[in-house]
Biopython code that builds the backbone (N, CA, C, O; Angstrom):
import numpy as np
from Bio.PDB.StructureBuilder import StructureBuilder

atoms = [
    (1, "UNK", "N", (6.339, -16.703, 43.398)),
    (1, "UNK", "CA", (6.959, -17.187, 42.187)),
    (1, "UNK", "C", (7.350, -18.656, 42.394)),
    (1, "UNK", "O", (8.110, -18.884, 43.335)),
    (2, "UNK", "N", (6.926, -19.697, 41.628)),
    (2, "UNK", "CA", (6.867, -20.772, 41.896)),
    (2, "UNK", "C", (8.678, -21.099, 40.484)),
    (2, "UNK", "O", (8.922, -20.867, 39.300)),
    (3, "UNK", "N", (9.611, -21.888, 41.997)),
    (3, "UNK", "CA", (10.852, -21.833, 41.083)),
    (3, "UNK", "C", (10.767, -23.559, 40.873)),
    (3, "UNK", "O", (10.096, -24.153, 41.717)),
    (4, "UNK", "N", (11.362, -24.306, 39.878)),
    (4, "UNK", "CA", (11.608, -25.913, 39.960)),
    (4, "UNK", "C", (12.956, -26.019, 40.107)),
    (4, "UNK", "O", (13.381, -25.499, 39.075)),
    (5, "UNK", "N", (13.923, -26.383, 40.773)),
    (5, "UNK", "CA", (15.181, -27.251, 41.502)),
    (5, "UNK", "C", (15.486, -28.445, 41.024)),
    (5, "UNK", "O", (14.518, -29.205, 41.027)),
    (6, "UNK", "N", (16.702, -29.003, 40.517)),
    (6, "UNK", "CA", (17.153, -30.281, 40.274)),
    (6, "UNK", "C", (18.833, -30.223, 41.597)),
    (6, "UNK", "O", (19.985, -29.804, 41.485)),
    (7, "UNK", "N", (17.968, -30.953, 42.797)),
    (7, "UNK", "CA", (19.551, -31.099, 43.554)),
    (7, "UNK", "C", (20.261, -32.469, 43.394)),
    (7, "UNK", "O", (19.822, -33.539, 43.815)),
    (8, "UNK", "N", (21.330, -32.293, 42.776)),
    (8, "UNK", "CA", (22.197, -33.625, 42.822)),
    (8, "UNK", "C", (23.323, -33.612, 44.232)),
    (8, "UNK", "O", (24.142, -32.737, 44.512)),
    (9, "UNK", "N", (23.111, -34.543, 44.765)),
    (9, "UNK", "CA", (23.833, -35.174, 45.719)),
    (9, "UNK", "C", (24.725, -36.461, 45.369)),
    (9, "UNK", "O", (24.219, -37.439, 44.820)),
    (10, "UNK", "N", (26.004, -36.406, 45.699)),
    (10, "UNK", "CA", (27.393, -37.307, 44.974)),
    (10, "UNK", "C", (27.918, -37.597, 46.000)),
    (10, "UNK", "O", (27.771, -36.648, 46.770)),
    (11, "UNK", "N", (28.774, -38.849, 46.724)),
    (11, "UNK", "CA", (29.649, -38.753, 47.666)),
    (11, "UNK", "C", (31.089, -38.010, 47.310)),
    (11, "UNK", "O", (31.333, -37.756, 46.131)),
    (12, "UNK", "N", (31.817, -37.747, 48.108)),
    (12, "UNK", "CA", (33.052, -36.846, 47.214)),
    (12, "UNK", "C", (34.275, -37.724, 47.253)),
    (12, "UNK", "O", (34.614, -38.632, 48.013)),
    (13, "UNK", "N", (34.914, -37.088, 46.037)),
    (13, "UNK", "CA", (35.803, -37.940, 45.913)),
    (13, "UNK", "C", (37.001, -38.305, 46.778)),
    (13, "UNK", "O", (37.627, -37.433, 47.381)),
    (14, "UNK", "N", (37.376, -39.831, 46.846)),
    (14, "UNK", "CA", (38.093, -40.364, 48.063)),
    (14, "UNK", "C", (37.098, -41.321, 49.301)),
    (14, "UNK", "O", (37.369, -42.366, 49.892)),
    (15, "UNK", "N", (36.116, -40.601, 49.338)),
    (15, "UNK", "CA", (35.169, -41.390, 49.764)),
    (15, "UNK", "C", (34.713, -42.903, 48.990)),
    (15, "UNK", "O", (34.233, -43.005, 47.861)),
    (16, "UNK", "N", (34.982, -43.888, 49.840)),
    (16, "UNK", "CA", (34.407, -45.134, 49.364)),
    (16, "UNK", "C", (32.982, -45.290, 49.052)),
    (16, "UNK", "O", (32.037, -44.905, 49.740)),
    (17, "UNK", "N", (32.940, -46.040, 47.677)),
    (17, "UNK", "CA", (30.931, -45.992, 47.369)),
    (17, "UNK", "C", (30.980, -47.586, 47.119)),
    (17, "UNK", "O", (31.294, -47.806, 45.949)),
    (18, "UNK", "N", (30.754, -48.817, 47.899)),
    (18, "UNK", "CA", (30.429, -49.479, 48.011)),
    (18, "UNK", "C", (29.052, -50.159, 47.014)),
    (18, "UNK", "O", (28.839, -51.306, 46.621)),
    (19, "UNK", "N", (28.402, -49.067, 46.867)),
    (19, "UNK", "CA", (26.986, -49.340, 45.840)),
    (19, "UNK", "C", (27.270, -49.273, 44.567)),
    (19, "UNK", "O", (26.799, -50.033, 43.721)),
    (20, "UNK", "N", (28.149, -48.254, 44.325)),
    (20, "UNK", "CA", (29.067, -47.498, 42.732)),
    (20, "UNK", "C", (29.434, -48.570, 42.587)),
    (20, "UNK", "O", (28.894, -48.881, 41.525)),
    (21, "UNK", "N", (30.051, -49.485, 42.944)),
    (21, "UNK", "CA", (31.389, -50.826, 42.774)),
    (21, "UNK", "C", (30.566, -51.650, 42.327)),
    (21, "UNK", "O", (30.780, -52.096, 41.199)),
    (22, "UNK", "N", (29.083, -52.210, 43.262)),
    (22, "UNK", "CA", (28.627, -53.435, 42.781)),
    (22, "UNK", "C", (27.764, -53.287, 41.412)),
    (22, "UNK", "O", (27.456, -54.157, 40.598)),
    (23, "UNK", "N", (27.489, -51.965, 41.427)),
    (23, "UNK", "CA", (26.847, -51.406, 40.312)),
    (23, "UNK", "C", (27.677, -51.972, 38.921)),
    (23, "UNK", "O", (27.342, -52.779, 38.053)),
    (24, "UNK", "N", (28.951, -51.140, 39.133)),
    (24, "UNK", "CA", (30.154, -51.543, 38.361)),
    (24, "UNK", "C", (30.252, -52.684, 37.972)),
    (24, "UNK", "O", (30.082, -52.924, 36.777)),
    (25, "UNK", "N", (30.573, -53.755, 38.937)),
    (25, "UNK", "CA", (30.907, -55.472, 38.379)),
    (25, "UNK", "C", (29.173, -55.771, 37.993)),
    (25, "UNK", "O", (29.176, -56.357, 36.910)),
    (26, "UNK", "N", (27.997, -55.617, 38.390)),
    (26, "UNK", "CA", (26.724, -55.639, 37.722)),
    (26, "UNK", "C", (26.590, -55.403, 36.107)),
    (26, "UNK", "O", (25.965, -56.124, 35.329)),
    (27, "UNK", "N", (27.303, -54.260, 35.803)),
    (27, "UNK", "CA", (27.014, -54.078, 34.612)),
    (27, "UNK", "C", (28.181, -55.037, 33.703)),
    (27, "UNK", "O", (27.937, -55.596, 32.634)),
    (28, "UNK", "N", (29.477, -55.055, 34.431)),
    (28, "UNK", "CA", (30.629, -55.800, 33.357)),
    (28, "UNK", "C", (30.271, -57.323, 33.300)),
    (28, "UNK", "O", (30.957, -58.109, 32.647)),
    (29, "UNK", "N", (29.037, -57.749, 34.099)),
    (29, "UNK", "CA", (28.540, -59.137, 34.490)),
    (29, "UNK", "C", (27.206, -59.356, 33.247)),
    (29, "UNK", "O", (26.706, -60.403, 32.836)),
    (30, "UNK", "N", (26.951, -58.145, 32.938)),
    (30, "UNK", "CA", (25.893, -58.253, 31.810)),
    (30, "UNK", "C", (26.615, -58.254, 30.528)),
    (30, "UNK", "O", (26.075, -58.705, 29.517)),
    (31, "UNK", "N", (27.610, -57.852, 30.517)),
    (31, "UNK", "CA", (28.164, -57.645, 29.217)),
    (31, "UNK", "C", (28.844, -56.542, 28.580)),
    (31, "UNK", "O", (29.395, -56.482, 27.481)),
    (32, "UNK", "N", (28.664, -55.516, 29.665)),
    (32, "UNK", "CA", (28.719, -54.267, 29.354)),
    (32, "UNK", "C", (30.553, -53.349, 29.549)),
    (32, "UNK", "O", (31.190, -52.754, 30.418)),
    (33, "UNK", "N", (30.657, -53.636, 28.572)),
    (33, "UNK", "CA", (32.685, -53.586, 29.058)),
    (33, "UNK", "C", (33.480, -52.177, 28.374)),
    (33, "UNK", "O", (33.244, -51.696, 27.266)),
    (34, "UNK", "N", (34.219, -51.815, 29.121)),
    (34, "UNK", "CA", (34.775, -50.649, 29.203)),
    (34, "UNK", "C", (34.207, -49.501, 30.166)),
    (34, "UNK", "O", (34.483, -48.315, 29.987)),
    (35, "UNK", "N", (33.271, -50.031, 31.353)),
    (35, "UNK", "CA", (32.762, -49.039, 32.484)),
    (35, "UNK", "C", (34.168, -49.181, 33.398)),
    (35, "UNK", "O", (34.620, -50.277, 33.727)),
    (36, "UNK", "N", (34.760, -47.946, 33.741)),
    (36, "UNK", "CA", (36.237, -48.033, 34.499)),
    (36, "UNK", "C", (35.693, -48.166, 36.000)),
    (36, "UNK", "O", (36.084, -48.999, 36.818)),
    (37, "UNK", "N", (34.648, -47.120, 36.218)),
    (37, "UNK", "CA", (33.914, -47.187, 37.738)),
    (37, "UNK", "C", (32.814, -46.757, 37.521)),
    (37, "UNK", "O", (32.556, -46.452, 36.356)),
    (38, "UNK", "N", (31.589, -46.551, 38.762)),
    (38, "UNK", "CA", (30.431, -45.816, 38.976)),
    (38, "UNK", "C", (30.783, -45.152, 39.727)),
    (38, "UNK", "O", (31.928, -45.266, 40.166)),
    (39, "UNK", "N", (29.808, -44.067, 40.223)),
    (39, "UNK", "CA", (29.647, -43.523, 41.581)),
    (39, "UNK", "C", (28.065, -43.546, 41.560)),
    (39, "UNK", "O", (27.407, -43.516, 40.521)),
    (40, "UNK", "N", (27.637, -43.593, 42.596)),
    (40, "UNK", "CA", (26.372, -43.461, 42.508)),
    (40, "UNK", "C", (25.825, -42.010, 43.808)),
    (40, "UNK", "O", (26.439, -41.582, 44.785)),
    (41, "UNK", "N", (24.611, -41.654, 43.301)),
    (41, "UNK", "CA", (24.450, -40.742, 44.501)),
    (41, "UNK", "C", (22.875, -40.495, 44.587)),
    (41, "UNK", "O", (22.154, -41.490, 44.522)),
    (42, "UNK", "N", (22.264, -39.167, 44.736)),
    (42, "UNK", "CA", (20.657, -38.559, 44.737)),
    (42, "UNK", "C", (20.333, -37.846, 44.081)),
    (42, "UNK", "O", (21.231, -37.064, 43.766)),
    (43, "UNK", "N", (19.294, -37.641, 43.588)),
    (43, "UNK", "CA", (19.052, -36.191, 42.648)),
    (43, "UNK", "C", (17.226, -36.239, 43.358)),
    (43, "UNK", "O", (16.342, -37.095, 43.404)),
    (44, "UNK", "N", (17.382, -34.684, 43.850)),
    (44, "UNK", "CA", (16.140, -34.508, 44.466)),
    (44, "UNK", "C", (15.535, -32.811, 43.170)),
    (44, "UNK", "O", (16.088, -31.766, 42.829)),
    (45, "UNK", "N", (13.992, -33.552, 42.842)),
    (45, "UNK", "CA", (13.334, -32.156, 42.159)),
    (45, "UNK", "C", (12.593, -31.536, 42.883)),
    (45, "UNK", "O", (11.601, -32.042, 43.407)),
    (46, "UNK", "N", (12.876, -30.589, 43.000)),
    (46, "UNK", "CA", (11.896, -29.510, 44.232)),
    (46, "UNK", "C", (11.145, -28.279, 43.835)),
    (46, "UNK", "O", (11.594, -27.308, 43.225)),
    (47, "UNK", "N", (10.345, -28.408, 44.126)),
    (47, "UNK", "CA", (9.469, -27.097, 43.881)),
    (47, "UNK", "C", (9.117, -26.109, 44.880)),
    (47, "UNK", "O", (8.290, -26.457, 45.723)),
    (48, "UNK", "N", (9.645, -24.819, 44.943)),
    (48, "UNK", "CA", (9.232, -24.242, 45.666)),
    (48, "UNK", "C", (8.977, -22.425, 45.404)),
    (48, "UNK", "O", (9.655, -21.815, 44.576)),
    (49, "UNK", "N", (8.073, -21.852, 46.119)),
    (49, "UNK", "CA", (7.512, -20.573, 46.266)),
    (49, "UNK", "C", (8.399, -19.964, 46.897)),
    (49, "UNK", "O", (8.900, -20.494, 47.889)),
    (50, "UNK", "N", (8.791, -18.732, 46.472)),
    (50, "UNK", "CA", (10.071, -18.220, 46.833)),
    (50, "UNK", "C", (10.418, -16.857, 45.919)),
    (50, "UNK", "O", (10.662, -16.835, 44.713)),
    (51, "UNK", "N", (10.372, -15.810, 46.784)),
    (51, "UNK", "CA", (10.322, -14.430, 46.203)),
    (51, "UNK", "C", (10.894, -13.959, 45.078)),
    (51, "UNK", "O", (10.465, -13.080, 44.330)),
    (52, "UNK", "N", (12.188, -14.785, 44.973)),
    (52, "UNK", "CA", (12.970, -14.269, 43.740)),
    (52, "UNK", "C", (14.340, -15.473, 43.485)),
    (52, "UNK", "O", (14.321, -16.163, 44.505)),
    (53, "UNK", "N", (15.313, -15.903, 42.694)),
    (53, "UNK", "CA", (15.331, -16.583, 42.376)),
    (53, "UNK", "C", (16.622, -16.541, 43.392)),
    (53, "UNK", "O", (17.019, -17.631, 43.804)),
    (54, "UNK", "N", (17.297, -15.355, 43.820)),
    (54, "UNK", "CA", (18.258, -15.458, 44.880)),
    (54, "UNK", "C", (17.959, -16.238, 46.309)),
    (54, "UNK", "O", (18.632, -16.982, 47.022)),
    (55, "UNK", "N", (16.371, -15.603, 46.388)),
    (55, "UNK", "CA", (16.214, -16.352, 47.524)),
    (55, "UNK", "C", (16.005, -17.807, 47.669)),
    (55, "UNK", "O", (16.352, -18.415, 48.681)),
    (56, "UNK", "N", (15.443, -18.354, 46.664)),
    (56, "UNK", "CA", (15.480, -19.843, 46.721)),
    (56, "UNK", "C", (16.524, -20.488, 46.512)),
    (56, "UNK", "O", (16.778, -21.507, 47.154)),
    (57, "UNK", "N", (17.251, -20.049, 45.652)),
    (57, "UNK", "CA", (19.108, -20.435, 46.184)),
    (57, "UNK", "C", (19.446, -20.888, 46.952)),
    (57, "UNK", "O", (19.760, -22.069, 47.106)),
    (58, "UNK", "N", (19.477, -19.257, 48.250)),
    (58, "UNK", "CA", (19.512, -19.886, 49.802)),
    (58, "UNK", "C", (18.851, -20.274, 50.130)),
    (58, "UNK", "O", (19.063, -20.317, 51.342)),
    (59, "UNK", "N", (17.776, -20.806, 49.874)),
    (59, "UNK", "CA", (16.670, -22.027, 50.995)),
    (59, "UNK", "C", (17.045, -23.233, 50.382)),
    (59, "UNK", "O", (17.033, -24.217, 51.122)),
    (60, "UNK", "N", (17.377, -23.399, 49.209)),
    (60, "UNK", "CA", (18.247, -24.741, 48.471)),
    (60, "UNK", "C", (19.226, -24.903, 49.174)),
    (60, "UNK", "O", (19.312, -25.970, 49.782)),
    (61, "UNK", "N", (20.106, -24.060, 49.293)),
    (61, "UNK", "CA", (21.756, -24.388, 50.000)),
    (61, "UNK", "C", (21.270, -24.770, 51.201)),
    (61, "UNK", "O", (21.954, -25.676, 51.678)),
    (62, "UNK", "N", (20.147, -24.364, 52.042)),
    (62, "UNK", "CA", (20.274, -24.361, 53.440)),
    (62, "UNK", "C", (19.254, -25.709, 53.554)),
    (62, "UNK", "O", (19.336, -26.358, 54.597)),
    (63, "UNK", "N", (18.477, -26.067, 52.710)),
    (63, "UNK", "CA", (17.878, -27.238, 52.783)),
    (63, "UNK", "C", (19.008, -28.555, 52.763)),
    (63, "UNK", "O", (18.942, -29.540, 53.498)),
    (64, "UNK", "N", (19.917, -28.324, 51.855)),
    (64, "UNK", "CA", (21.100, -29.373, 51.438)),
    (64, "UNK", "C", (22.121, -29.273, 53.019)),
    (64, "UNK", "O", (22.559, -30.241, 53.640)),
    (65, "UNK", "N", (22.235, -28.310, 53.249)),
    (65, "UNK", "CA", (23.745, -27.999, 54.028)),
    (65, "UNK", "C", (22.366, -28.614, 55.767)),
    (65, "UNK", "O", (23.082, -29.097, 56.644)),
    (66, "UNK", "N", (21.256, -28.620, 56.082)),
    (66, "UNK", "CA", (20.818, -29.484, 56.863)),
    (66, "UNK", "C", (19.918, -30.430, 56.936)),
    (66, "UNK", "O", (19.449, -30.843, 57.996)),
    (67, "UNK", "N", (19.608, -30.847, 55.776)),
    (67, "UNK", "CA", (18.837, -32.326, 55.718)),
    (67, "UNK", "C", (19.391, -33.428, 54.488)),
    (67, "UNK", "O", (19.563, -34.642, 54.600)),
    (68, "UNK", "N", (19.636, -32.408, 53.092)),
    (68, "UNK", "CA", (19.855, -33.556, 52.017)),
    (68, "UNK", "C", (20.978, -34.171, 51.948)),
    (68, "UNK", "O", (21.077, -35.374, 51.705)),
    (69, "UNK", "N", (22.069, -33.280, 52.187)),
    (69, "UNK", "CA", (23.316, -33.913, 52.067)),
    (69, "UNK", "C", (24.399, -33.756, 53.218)),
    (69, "UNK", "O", (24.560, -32.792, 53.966)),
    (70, "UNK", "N", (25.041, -34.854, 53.172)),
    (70, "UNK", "CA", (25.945, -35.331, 54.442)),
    (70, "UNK", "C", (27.269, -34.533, 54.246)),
    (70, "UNK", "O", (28.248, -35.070, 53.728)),
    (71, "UNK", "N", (27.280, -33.001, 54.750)),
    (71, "UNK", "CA", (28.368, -32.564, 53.670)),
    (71, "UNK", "C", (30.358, -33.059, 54.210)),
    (71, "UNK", "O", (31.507, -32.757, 53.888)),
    (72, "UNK", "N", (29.666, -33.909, 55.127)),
    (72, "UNK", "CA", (31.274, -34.588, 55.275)),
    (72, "UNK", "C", (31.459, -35.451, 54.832)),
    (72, "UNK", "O", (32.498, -36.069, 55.064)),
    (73, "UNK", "N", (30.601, -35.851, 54.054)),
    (73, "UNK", "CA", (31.490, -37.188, 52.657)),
    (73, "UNK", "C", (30.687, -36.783, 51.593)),
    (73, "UNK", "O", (30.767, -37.536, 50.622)),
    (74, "UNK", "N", (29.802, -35.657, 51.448)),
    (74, "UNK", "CA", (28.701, -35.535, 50.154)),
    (74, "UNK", "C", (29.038, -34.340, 49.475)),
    (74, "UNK", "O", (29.905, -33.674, 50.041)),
    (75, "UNK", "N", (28.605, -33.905, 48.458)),
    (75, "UNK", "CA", (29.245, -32.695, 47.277)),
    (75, "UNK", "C", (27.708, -33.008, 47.168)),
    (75, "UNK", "O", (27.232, -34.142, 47.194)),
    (76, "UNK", "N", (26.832, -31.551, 47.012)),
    (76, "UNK", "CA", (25.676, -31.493, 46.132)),
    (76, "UNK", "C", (26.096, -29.970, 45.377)),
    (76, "UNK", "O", (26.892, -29.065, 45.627)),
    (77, "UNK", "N", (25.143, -30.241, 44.386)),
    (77, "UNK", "CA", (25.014, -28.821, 43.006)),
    (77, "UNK", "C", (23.722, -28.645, 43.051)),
    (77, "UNK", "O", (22.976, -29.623, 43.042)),
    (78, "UNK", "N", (23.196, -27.252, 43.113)),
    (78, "UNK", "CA", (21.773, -27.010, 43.220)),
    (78, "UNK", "C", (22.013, -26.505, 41.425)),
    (78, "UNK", "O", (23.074, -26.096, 40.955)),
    (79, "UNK", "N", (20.642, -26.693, 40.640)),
    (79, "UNK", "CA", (20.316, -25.619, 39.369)),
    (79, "UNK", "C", (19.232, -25.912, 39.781)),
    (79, "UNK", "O", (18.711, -26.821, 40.428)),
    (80, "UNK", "N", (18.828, -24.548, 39.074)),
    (80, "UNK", "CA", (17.570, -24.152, 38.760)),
    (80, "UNK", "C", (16.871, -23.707, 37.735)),
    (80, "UNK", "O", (17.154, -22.673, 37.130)),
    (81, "UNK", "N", (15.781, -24.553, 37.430)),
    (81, "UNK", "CA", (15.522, -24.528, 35.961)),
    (81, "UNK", "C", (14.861, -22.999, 35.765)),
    (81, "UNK", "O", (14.514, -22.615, 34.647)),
]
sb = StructureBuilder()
sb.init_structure("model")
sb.init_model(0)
sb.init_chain("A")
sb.init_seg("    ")
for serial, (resi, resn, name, xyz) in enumerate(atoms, 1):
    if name == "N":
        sb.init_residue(resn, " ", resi, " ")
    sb.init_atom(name, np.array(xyz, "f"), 0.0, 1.0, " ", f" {name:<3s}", serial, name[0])
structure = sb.get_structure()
């Protein structure tokens, strides 16, 4: 059963985002006013073969929890379309 995945990866909050910020004064530098902050982060689409929709869950969580996301400063959300 072929499932499609949208993983978003975020740093968590309290964590400094250095990229979010310049992003931030980038856009209030174009013109663009009333942005309070950014955050910026990843969004990975994945496709994968996978028996049933529980099980690709856990191969999502376990893909995130050891390659996609840094889970000591990162928050990811798996869905599945």
């Amino acid at each position: 059963m072929l499932i499609r995945a949208r993983v978003t990866v975020t740093l968590k909050n309290g964590v400094l985002d250095p990229q979010g910020k310049a992003i931030s004064g980038s856009l209030a530098a174009l013109g663009f006013a009333g942005v309070d902050s950014v955050r910026q982060g990843k969004v990975f689409d994945i496709e994968l073969n996978a028996v049933d929709k529980q099980s690709a869950e856990a191969d999502l969580t376990a893909m995130c929890d050891k390659l996609l996301a840094n889970t000591v400063i990162e928050d990811y959300a798996v869905e599945i379309a």
